[in-house]
VOVOGU-695083 format. One record per residue (C-alpha): residue number from 1; chain; x, y, z. Coordinates in Angstrom, 3 decimals. Each point is the difference from the previous one (the first is absolute). Layout:
BEGIN
ATOM   i ch       c1       c2       c3
ATOM NUM  A        X        Y        Z
...
END
This chain:
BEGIN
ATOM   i ch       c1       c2       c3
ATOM   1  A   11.504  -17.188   11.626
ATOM   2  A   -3.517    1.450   -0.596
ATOM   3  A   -0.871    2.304   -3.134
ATOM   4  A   -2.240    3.335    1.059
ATOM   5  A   -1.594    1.756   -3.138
ATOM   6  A   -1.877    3.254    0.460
ATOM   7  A   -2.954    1.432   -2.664
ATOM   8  A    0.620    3.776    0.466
ATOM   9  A   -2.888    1.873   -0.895
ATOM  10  A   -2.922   -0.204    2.676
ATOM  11  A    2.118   -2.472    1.268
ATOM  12  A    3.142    1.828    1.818
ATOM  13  A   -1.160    2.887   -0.771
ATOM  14  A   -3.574    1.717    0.697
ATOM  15  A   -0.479    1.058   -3.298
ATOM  16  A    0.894   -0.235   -3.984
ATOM  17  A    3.791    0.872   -0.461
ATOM  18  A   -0.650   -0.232   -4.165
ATOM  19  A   -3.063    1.928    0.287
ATOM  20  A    0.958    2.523    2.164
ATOM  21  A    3.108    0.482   -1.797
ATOM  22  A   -2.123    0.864   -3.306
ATOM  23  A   -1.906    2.184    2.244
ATOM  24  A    3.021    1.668    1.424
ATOM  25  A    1.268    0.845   -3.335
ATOM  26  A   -3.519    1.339   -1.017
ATOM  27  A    0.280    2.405    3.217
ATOM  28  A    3.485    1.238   -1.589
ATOM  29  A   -1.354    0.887   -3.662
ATOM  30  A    1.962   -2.949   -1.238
ATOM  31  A   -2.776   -1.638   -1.049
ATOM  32  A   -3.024    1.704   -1.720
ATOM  33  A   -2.707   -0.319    3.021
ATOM  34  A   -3.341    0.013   -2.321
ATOM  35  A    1.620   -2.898   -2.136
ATOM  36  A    2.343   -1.791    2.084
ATOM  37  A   -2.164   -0.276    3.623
ATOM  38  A   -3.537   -1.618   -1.567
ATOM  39  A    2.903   -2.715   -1.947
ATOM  40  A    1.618   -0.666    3.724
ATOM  41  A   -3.184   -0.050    1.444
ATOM  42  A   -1.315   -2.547   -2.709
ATOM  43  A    3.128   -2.243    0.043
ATOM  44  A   -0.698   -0.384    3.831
ATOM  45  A   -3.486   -1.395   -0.046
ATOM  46  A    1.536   -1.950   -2.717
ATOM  47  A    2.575   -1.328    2.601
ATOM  48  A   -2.969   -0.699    2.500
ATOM  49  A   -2.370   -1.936   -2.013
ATOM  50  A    2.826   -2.036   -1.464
ATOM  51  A   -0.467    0.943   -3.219
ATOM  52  A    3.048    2.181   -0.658
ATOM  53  A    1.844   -0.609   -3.256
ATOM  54  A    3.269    0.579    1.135
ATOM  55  A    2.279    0.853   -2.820
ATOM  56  A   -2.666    3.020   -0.791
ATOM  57  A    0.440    1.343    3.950
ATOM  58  A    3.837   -0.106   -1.038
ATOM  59  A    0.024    1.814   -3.033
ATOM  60  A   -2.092    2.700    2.364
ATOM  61  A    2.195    0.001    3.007
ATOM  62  A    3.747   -0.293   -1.495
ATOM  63  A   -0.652    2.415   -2.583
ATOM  64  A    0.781    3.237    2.399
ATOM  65  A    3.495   -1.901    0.942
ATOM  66  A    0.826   -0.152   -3.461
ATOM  67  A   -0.635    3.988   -0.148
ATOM  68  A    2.381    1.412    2.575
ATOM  69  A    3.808   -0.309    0.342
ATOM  70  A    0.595   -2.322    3.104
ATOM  71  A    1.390    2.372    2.692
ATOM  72  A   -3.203    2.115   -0.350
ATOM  73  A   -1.558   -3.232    0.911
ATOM  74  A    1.682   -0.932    2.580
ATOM  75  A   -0.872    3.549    1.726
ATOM  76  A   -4.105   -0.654   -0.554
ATOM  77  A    0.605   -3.551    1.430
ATOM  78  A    1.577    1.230    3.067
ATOM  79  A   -2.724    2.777    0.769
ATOM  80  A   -2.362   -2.773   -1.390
ATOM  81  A    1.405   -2.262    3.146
ATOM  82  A   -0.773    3.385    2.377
ATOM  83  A   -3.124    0.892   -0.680
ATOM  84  A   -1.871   -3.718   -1.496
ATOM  85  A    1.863   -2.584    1.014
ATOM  86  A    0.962    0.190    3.684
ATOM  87  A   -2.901    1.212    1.692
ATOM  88  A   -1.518   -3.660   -1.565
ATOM  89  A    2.433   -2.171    1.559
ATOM  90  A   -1.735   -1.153    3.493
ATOM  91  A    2.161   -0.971    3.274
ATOM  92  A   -1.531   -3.496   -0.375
ATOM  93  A    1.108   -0.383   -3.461
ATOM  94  A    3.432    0.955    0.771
ATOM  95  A    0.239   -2.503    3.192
ATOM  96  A   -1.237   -2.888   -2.363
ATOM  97  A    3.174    0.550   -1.971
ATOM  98  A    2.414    0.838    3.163
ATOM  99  A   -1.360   -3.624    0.917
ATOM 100  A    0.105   -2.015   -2.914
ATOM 101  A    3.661    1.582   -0.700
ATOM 102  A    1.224   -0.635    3.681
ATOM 103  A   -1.413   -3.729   -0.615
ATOM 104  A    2.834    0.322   -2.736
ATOM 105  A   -2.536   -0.789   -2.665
ATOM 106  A    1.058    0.678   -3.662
ATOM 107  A   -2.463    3.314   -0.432
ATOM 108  A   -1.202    1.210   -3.389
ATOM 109  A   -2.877    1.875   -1.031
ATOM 110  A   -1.345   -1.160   -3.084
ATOM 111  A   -2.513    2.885   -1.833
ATOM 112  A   -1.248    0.953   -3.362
ATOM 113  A    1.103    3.112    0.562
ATOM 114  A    3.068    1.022   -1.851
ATOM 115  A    3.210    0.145    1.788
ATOM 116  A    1.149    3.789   -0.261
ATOM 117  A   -3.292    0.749    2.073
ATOM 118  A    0.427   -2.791    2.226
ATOM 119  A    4.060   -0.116    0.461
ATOM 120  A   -0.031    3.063    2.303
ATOM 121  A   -3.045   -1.265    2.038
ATOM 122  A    1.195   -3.643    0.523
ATOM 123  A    3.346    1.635    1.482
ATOM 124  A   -1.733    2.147    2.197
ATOM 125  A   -1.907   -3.043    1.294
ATOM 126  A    3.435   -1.527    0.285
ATOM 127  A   -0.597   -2.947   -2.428
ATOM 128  A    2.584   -1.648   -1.703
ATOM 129  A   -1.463   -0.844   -2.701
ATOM 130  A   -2.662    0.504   -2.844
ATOM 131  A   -1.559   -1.605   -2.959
ATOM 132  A   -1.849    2.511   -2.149
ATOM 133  A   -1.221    1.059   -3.088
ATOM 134  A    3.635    1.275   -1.701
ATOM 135  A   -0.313    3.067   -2.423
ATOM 136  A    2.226   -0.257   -3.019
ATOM 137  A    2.928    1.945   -0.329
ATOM 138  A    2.345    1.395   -2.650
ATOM 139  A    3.292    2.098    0.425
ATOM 140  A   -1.208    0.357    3.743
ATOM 141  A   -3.242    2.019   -1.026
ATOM 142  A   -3.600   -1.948    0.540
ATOM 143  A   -1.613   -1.414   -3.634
ATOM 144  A   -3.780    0.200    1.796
ATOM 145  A   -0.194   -3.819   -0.751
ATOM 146  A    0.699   -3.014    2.587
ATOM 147  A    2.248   -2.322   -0.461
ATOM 148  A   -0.807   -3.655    0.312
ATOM 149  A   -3.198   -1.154    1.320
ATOM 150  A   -1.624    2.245    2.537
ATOM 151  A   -0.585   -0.680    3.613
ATOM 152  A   -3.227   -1.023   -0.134
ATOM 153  A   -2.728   -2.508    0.630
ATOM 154  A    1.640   -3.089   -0.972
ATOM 155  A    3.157    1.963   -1.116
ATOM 156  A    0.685   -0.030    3.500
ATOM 157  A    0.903   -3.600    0.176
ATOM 158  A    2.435    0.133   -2.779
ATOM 159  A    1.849    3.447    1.134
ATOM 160  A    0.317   -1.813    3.239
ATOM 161  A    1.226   -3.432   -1.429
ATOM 162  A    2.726    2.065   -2.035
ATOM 163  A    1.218    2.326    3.127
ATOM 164  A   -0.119   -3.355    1.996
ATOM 165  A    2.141   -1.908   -2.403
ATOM 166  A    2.621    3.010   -0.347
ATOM 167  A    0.597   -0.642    3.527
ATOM 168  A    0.008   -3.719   -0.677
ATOM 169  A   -2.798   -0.487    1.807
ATOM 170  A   -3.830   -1.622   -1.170
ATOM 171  A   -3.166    0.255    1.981
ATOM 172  A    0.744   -3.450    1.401
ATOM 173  A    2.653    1.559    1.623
ATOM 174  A   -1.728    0.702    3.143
ATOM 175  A   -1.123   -0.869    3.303
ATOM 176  A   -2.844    2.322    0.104
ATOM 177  A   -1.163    2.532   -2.742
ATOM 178  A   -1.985    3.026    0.285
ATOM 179  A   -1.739    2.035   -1.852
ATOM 180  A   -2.273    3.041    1.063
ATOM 181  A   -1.873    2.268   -2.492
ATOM 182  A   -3.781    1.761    0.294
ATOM 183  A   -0.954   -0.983   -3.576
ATOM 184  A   -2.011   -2.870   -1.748
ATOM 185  A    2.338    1.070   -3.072
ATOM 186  A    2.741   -1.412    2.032
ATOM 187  A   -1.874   -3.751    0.004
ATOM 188  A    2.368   -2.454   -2.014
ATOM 189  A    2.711    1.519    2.365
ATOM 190  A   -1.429   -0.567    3.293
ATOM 191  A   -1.019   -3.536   -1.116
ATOM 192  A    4.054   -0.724   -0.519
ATOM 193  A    0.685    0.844    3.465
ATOM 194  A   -0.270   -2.467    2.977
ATOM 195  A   -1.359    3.068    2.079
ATOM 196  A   -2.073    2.288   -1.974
ATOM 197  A   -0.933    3.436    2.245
ATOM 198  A   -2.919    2.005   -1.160
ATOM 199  A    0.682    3.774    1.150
ATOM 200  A   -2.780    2.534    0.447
ATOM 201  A   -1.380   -2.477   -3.169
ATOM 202  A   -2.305    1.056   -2.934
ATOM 203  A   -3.407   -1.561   -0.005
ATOM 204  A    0.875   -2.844   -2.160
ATOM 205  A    2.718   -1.197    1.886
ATOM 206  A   -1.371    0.342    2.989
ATOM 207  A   -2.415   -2.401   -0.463
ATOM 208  A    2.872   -2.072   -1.877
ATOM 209  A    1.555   -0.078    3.263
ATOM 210  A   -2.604   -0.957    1.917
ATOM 211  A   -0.802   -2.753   -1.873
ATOM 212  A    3.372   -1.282   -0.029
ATOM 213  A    0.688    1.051    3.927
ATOM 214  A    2.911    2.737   -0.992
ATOM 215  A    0.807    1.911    3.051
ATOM 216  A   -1.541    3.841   -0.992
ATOM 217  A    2.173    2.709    1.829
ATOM 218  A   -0.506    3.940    0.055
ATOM 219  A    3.506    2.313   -0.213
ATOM 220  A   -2.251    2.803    0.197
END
């Protein structure tokens, strides 16, 4: 058996699904646009450079979930998926997952983004599986904090190692192992992976990837 994982954002999809969803809820008066835009905006080219402190970005973008009773939600996520979210996933992105899944790989999509944004999209890309960022709950209503260590950078590598080992499974366990993401953030990841995939890659890995030979693909 092989092991397929998927980076989401820039990746899968053409676009940011954590910073669009900010944005979306900025275009709905959820969030105060003069405030809350510049801090998305800033957290972003925080994400780029590499330099974003993660835990900070959190307390900004679980804070609205904590806000709103759940079914109200669940309503902006689903017009969220209408108007943001589908017109950024590509044809090619969604035959690299049609073949990968008819190889009867084990699929995931592993992404710092946290999982209520990124449940609904996974499904529609018809993924079985995802390792994210979890937001903390209590009595069913959202806290605005994660829980456990975030999806990110090297937190990758451990969510990964603990959804592998629920299914009693290591990363030894394969054949071949995958892993395709756009982002030098994405780095200690990659390097885990027997074939590494830079998609539509940042300038950083780019060059990371043609230094080590990594095949560089477009799903744009």
């Amino acid at each position: 058996m092989n092991l397929v994982l998927f980076d989401l954002d820039n990746t899968l999809l053409a676009g940011d699904s954590d910073f669009a969803w900010a944005q979306f809820l900025i275009g709905k008066g959820v969030l105060d646009r003069e405030v809350q835009e510049a801090k998305n905006i800033e957290f972003y080219e925080h994400y780029k450079a590499g330099t974003l402190d993660i835990f900070a970005f959190l307390d900004f973008q679980l804070a609205p979930l904590a806000r709103h009773p759940r079914a109200q939600l669940d309503a902006w996520h689903r017009e969220f998926m209408d108007l943001s979210v589908r017109p950024m996933i590509t044809d090619k992105a969604r035959a690299l997952v049609r073949q990968h899944l008819e190889d009867d790989a084990l699929v995931a999509v592993v992404t710092a983004t946290n999982a209520f944004v990124t449940g609904p999209i996974v499904r529609e890309l018809g993924i079985p599986h995802l390792v994210a960022t979890i937001p903390a709950q209590e009595g069913g209503a959202f806290t605005g904090k994660p829980r456990g260590m975030p999806a990110f950078k090297a937190g990758k590598i451990e969510r990964v190692e603990t959804w592998l080992e629920s299914l009693g499974l290591h990363m030894g366990s394969f054949e071949r192992s995958w892993f395709y993401s756009d982002s030098h953030n994405d780095l200690p990841l990659m390097g885990r992976v027997s074939d590494p995939v830079a998609v539509d890659p940042d300038d950083t890995l780019r060059e990371h990837a043609r230094q080590h030979a990594w095949p560089v693909i477009s799903l744009r």
